[in-house]
C-alpha positions as YAML, in Angstrom:
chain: A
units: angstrom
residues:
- id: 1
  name: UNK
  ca: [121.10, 181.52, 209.94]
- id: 2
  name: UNK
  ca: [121.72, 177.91, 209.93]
- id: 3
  name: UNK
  ca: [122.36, 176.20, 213.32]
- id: 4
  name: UNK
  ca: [123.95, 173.02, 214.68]
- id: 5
  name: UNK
  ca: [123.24, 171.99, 218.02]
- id: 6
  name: UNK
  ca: [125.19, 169.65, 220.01]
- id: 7
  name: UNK
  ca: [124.07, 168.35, 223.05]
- id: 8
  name: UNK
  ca: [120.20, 167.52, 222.39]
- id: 9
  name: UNK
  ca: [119.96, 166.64, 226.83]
- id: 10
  name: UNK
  ca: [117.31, 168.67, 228.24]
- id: 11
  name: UNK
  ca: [118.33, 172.27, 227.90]
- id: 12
  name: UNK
  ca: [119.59, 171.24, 225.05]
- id: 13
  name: UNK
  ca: [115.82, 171.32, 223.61]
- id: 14
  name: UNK
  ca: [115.26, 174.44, 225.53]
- id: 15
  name: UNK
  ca: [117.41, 176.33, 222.93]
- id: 16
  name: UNK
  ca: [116.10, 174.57, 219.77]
- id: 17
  name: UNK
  ca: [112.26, 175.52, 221.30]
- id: 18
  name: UNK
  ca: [113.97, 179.20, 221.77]
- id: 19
  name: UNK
  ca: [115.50, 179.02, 217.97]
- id: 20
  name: UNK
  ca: [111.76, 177.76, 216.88]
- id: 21
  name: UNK
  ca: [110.45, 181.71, 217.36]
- id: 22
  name: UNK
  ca: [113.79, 183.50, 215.93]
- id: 23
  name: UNK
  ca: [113.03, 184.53, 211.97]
- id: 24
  name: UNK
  ca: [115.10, 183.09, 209.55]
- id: 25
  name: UNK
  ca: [116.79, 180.74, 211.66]
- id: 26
  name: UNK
  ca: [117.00, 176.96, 210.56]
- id: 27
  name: UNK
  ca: [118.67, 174.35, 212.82]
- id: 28
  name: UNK
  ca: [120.28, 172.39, 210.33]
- id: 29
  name: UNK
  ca: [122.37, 169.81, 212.52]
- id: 30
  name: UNK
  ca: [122.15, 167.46, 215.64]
- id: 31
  name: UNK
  ca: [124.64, 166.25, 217.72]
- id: 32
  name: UNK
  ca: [124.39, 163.83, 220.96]
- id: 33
  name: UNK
  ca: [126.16, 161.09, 222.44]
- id: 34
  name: UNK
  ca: [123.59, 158.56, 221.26]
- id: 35
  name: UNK
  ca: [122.61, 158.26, 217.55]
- id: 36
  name: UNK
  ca: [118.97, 157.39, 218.48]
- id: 37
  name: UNK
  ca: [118.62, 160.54, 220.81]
- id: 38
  name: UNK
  ca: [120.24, 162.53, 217.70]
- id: 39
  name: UNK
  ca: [117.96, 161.25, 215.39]
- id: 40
  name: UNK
  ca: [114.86, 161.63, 217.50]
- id: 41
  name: UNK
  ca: [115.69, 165.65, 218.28]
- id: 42
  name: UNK
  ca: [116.60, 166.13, 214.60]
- id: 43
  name: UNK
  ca: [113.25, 164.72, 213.78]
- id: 44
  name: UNK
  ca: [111.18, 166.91, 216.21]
- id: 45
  name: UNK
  ca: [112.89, 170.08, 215.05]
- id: 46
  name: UNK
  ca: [113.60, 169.29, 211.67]
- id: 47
  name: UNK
  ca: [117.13, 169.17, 211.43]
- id: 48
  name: UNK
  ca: [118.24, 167.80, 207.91]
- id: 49
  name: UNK
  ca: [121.21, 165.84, 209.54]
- id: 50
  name: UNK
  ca: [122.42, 164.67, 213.03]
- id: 51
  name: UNK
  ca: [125.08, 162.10, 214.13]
- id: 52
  name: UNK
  ca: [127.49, 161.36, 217.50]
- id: 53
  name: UNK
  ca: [130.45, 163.42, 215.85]
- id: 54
  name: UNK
  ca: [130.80, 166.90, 216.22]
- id: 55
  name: UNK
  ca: [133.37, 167.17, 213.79]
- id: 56
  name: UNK
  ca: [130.59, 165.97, 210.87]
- id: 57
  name: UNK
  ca: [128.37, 169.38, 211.80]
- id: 58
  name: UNK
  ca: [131.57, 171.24, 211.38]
- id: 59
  name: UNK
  ca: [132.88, 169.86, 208.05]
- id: 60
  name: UNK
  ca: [128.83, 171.23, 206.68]
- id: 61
  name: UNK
  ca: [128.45, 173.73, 204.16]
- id: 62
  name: UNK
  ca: [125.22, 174.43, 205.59]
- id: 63
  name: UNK
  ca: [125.96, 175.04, 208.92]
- id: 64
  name: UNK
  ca: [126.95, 178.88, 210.11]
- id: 65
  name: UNK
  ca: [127.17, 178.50, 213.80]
- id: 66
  name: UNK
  ca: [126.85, 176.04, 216.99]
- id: 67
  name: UNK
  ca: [125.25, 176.29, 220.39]
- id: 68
  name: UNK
  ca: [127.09, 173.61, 222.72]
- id: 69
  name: UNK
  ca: [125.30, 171.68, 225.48]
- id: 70
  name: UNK
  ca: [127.62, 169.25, 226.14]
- id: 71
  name: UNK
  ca: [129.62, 167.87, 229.05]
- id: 72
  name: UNK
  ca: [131.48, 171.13, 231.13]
- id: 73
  name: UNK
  ca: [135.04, 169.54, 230.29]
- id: 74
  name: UNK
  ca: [134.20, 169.82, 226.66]
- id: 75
  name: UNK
  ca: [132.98, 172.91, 226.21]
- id: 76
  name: UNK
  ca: [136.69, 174.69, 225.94]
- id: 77
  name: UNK
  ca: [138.16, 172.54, 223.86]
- id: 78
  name: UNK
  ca: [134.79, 171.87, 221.49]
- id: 79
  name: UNK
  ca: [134.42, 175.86, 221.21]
- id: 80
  name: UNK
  ca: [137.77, 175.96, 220.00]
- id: 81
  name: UNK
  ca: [137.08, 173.36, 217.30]
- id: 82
  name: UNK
  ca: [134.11, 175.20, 216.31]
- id: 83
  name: UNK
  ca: [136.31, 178.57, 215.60]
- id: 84
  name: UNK
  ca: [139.14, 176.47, 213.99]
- id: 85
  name: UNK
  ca: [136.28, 175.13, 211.48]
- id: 86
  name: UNK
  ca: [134.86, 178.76, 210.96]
- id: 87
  name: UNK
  ca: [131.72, 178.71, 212.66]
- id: 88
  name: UNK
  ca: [130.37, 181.19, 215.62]
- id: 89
  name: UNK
  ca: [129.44, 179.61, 218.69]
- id: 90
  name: UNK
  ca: [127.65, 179.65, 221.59]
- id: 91
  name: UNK
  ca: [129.12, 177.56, 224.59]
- id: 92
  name: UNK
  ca: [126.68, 176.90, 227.28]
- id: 93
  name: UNK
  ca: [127.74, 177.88, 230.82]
- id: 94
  name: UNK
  ca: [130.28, 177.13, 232.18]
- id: 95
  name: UNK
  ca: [132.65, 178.50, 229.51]
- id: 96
  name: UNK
  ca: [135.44, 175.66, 230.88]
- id: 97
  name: UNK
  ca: [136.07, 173.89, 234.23]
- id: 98
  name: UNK
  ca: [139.62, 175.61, 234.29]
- id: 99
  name: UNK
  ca: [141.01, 179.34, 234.08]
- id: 100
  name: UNK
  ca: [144.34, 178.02, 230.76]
- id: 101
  name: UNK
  ca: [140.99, 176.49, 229.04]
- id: 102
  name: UNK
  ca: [139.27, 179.64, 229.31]
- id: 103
  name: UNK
  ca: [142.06, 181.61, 228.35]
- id: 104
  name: UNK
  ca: [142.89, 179.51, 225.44]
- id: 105
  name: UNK
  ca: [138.93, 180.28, 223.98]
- id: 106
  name: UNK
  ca: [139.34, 184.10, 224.24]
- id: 107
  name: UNK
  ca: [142.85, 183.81, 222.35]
- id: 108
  name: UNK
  ca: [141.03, 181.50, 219.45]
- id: 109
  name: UNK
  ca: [137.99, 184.07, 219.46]
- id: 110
  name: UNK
  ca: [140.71, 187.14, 219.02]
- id: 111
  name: UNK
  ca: [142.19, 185.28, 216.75]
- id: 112
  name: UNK
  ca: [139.11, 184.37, 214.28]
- id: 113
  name: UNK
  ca: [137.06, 186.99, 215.04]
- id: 114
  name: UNK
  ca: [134.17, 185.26, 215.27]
- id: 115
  name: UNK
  ca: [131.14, 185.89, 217.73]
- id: 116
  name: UNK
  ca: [132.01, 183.40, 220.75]
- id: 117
  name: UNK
  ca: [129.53, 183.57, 223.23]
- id: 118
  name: UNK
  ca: [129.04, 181.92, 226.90]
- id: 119
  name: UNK
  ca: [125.06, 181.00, 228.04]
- id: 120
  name: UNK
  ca: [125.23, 183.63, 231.20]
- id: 121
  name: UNK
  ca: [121.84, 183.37, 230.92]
- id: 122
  name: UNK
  ca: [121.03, 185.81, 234.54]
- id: 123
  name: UNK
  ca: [122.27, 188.67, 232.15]
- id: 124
  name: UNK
  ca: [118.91, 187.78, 229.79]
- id: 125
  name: UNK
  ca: [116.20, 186.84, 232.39]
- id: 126
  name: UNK
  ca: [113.75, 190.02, 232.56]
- id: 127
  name: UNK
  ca: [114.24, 190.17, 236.24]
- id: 128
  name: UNK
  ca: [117.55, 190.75, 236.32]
- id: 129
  name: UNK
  ca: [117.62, 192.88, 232.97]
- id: 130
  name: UNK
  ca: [114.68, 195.04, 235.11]
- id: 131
  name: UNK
  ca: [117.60, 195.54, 237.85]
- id: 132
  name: UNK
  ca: [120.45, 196.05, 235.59]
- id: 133
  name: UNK
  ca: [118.22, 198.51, 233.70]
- id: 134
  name: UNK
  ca: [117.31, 200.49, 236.90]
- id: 135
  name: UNK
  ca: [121.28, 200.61, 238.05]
- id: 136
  name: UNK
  ca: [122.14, 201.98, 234.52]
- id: 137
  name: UNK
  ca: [119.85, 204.92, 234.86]
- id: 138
  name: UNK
  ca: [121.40, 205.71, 238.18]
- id: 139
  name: UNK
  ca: [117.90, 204.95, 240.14]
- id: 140
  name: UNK
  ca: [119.43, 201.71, 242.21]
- id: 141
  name: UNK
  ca: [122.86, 200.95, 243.60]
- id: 142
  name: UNK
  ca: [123.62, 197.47, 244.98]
- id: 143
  name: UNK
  ca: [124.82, 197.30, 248.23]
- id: 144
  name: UNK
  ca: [124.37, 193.77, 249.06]
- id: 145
  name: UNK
  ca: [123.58, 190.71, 246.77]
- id: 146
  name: UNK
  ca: [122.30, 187.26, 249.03]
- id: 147
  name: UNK
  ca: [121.85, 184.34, 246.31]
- id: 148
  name: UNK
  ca: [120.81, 180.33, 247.11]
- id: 149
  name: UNK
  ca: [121.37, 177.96, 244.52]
- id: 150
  name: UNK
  ca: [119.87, 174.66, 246.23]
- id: 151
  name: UNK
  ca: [119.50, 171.70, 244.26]
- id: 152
  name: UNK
  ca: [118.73, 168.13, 244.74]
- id: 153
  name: UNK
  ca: [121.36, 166.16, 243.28]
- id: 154
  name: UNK
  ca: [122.77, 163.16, 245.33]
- id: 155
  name: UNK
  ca: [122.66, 161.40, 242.46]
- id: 156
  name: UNK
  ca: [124.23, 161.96, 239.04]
- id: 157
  name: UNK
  ca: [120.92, 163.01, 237.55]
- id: 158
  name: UNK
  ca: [120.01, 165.58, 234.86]
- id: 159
  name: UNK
  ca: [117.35, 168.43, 235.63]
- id: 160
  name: UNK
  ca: [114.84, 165.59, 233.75]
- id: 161
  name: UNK
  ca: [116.00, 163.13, 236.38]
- id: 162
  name: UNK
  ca: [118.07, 160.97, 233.89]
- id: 163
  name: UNK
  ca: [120.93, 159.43, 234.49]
- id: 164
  name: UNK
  ca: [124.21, 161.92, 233.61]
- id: 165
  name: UNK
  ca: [127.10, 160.45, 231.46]
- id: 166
  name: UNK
  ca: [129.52, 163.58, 233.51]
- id: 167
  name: UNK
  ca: [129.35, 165.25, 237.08]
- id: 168
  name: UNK
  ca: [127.69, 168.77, 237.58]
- id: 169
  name: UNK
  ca: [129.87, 171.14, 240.18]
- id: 170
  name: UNK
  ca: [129.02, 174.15, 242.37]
- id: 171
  name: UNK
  ca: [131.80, 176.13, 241.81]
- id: 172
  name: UNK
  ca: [132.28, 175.98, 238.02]
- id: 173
  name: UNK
  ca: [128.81, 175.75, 236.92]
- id: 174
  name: UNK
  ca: [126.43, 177.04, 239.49]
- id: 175
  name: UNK
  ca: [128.28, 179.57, 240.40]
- id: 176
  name: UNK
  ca: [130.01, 180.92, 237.68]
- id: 177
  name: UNK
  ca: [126.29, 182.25, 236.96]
- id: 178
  name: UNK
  ca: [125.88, 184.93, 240.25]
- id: 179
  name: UNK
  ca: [129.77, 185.72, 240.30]
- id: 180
  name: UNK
  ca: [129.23, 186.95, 236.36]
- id: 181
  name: UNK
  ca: [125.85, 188.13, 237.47]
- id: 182
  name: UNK
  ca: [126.91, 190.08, 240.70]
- id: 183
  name: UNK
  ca: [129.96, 191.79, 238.45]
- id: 184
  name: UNK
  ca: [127.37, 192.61, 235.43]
- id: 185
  name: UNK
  ca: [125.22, 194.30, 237.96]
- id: 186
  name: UNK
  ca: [127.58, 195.77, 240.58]
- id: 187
  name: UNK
  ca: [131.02, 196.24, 238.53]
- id: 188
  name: UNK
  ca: [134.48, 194.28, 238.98]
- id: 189
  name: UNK
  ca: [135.09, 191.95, 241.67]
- id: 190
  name: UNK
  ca: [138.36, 192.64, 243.78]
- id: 191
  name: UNK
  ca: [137.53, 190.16, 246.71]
- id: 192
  name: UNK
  ca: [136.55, 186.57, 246.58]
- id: 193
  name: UNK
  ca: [136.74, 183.73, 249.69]
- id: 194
  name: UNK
  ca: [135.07, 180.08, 249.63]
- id: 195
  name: UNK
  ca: [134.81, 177.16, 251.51]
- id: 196
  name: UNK
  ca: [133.06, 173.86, 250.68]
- id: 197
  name: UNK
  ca: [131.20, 170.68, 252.64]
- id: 198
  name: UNK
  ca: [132.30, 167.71, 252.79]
- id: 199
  name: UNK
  ca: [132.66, 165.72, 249.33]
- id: 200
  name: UNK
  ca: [130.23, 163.54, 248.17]
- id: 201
  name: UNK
  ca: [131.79, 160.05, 248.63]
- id: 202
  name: UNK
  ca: [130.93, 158.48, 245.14]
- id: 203
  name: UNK
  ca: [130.62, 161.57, 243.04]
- id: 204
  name: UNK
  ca: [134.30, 163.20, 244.15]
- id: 205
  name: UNK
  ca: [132.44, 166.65, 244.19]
- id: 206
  name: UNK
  ca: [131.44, 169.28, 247.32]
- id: 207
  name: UNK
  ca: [127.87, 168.79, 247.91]
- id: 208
  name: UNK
  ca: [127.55, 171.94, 249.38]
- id: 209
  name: UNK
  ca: [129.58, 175.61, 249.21]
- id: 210
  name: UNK
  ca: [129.77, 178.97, 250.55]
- id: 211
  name: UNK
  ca: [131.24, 181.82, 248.73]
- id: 212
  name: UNK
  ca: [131.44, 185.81, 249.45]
- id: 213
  name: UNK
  ca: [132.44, 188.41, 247.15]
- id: 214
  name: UNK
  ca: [133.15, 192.18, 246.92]
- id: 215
  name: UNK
  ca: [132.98, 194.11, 244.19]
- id: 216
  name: UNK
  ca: [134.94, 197.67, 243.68]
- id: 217
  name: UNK
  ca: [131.93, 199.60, 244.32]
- id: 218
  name: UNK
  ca: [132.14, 198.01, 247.97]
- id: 219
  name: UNK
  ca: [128.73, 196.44, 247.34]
- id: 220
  name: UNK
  ca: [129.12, 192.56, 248.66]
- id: 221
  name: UNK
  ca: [127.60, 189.35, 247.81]
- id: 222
  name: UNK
  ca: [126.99, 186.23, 249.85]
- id: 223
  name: UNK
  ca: [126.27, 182.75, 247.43]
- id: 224
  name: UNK
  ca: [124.85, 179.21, 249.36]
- id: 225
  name: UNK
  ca: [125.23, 176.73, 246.96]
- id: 226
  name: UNK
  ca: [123.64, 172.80, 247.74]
- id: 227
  name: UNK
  ca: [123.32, 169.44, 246.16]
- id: 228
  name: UNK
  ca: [122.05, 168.61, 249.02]
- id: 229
  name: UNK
  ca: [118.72, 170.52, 249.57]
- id: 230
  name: UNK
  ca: [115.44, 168.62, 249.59]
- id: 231
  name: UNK
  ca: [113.31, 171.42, 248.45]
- id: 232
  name: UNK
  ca: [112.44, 174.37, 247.50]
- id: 233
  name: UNK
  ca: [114.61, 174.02, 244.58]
- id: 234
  name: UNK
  ca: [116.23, 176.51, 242.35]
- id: 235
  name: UNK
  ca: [118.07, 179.61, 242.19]
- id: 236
  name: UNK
  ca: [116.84, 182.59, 244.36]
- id: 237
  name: UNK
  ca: [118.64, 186.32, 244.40]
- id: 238
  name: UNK
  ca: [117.85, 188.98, 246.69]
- id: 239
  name: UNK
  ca: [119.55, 192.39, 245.70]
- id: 240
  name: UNK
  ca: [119.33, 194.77, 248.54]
- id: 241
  name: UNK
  ca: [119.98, 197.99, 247.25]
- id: 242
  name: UNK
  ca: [120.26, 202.04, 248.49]
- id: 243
  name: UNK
  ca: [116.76, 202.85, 247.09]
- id: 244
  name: UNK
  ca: [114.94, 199.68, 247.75]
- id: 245
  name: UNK
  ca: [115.14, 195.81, 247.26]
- id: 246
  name: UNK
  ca: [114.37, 193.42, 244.64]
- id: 247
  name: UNK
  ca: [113.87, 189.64, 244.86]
- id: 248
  name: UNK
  ca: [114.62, 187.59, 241.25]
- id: 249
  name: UNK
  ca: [113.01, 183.88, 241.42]
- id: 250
  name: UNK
  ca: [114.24, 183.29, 237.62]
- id: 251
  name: UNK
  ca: [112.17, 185.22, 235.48]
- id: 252
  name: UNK
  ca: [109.64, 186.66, 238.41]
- id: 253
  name: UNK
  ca: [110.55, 189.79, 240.54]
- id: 254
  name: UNK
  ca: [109.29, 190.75, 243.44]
- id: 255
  name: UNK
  ca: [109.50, 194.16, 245.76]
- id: 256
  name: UNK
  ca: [110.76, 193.16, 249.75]
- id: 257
  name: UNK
  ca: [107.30, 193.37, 250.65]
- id: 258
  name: UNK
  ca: [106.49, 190.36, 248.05]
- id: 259
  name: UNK
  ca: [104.89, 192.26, 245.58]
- id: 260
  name: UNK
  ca: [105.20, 191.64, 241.74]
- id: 261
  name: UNK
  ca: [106.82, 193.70, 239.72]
- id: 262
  name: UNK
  ca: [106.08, 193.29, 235.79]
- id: 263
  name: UNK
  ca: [108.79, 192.66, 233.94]
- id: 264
  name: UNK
  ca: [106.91, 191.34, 231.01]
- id: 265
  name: UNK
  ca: [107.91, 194.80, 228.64]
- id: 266
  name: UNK
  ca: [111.52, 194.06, 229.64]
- id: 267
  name: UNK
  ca: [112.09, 192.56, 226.25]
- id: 268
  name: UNK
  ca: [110.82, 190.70, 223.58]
- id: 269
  name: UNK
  ca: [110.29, 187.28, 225.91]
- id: 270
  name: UNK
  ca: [110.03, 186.56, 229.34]
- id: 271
  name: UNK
  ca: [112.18, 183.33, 228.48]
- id: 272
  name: UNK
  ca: [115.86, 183.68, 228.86]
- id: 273
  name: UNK
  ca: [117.07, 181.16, 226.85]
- id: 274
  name: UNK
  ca: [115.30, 182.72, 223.84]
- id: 275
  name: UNK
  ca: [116.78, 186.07, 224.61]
- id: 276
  name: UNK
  ca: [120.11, 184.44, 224.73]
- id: 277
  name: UNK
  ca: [119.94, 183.08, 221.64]
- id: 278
  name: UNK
  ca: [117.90, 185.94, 220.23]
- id: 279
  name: UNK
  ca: [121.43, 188.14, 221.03]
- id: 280
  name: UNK
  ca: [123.48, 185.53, 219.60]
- id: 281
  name: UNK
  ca: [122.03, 185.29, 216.14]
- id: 282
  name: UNK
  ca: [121.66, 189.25, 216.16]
- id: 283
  name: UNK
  ca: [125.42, 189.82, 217.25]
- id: 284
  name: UNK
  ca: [125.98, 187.40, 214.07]
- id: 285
  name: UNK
  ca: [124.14, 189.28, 211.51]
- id: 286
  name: UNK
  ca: [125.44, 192.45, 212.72]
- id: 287
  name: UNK
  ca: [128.63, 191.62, 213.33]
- id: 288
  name: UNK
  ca: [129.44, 192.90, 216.74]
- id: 289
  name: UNK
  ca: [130.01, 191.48, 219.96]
- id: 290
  name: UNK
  ca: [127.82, 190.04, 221.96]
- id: 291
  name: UNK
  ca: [126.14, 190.67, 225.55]
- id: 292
  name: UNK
  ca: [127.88, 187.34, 227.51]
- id: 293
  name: UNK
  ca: [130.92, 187.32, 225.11]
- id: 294
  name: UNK
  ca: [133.78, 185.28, 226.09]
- id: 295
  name: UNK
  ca: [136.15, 187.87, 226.48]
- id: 296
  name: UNK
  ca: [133.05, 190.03, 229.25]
- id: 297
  name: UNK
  ca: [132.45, 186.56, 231.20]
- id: 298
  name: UNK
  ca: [136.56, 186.06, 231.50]
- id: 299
  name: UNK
  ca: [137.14, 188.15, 234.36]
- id: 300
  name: UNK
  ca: [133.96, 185.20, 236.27]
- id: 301
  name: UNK
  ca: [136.27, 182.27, 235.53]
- id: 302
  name: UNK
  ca: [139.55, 184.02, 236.99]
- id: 303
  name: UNK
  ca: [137.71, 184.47, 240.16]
- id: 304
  name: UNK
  ca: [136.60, 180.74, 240.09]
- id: 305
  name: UNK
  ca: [140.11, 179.75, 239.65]
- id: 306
  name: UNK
  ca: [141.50, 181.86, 242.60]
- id: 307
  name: UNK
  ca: [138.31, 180.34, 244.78]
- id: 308
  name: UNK
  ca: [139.44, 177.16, 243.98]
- id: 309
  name: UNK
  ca: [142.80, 177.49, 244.55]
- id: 310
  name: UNK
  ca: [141.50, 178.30, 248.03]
- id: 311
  name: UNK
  ca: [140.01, 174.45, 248.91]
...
């Protein structure tokens, strides 16, 4: 399986150190927005080729499929170009900063065929696949979700603390990872209200949101999301269920009384990323759909679009 990456930031090299333990998996092309950064990734990971155009990894022979980790407005319309050239692809999250762009990839993938895939990467984390795998075999029922996502961003700064050529948002990236996660876990959502802080006066964006949601079950979820948060940083989900509760602090889980569970035998890797791309090469070489396909993630972005609609 021969993959181009484009995108070679900092998570971009999180999947290329995740392809690095797949079998049989070469990553044949590199793609950033700087020729030196491209040819400085390729070189660390061994990729035959790299460049600034995306369009030169998809004209390859010797490319079969693309993981995207660039900009959020480019992801729709550079997943599109991907299936128009042939190749799978993974998109990181957020699928596309707009419910017609998300549409439009779903249509392409039904179109092609091809695997399409969107980096909800809470579905792969062996915390939450330790919950989901408890709900399936009937032993836990959600009947509240409370999730912070609390970073500290009052600059336009990368999770490596380098400057960012686009703006991060709450509600289309940050987000769109618990309201996917909260609908994986405790079925569709048929409720969704937001409001946002003030905007940030440089950066154009909210600096800090609140957003509940209800799923059909009648389990609920409250979501704090912050640029603004000096510490502790990161992503923190508390499911409070009928038979106990369970708190996720990415890959760690802990009981309510704060004591680890192990979630180690979960799967193959206690790193996410790797799972991810672990299902994405497998749904390739079997040729089925993926867990986190575009056309299971959909139903996230329509609820972003009718949150937004509400600011």
């Amino acid at each position: 399986m021969r993959i181009a990456l484009a995108g070679a930031g900092a998570f971009g090299e999180k999947h290329l150190d995740g392809l690095k333990l797949i079998d049989g998996v070469e990553i044949t092309s590199i793609i950033s927005r700087r020729l030196e950064q491209a040819e400085e990734v390729a070189r660390k990971y061994g990729a035959k080729h790299f460049s600034t155009e995306l369009k030169d990894a998809l004209a390859r022979d010797d490319v079969d499929a693309v993981i995207l980790c660039t900009p959020t407005q480019m992801h729709a319309e550079q997943a599109i170009a991907c299936m128009n050239a042939g190749k799978h692809v993974q998109v990181e999250i957020p699928l596309a900063d707009s419910w017609a762009d998300a549409e439009a990839v779903l249509k392409k993938q039904q179109e092609t065929g091809l695997v399409c895939m969107v980096g909800h990467t809470r579905r792969f984390n062996p915390s939450h696949q330790f919950v989901h795998n408890e709900i399936v075999a009937g032993k836990f029922n959600i009947q509240q979700m409370d999730v912070q996502t609390y970073f500290f961003r009052r600059k336009n700064m990368n999770a490596k603390g380098e400057a960012r050529s686009w703006t991060d948002h709450l509600l289309w990236h940050h987000a769109a990872h618990t309201v996917d996660l909260f609908a994986y876990q405790a079925g569709p959502i048929v409720k969704a209200n937001a409001i946002e802080g003030p905007h940030h006066p440089e950066l154009g964006i909210a600096m800090d949101m609140s957003i509940q949601l209800k799923a059909a079950s009648g389990a609920i979820c409250t979501l704090s999301l912050s640029f603004n948060n000096d510490g502790p940083l990161g992503t923190f989900f508390r499911y409070i269920g009928d038979t106990g509760t369970y708190i996720a602090r990415y890959d760690d889980l802990v009981n309510g009384k704060e004591e680890a569970i192990d979630v180690s035998k979960v799967d193959v890797s206690m790193n996410g990323i790797e799972l991810q791309d672990r299902e994405f090469i497998a749904a390739i070489r079997e040729g089925r759909e993926p867990n986190s396909s575009v056309q299971q993630v959909l139903p996230c972005y329509k609820v972003l679009h009718d949150l937004e609609l509400q600011f």
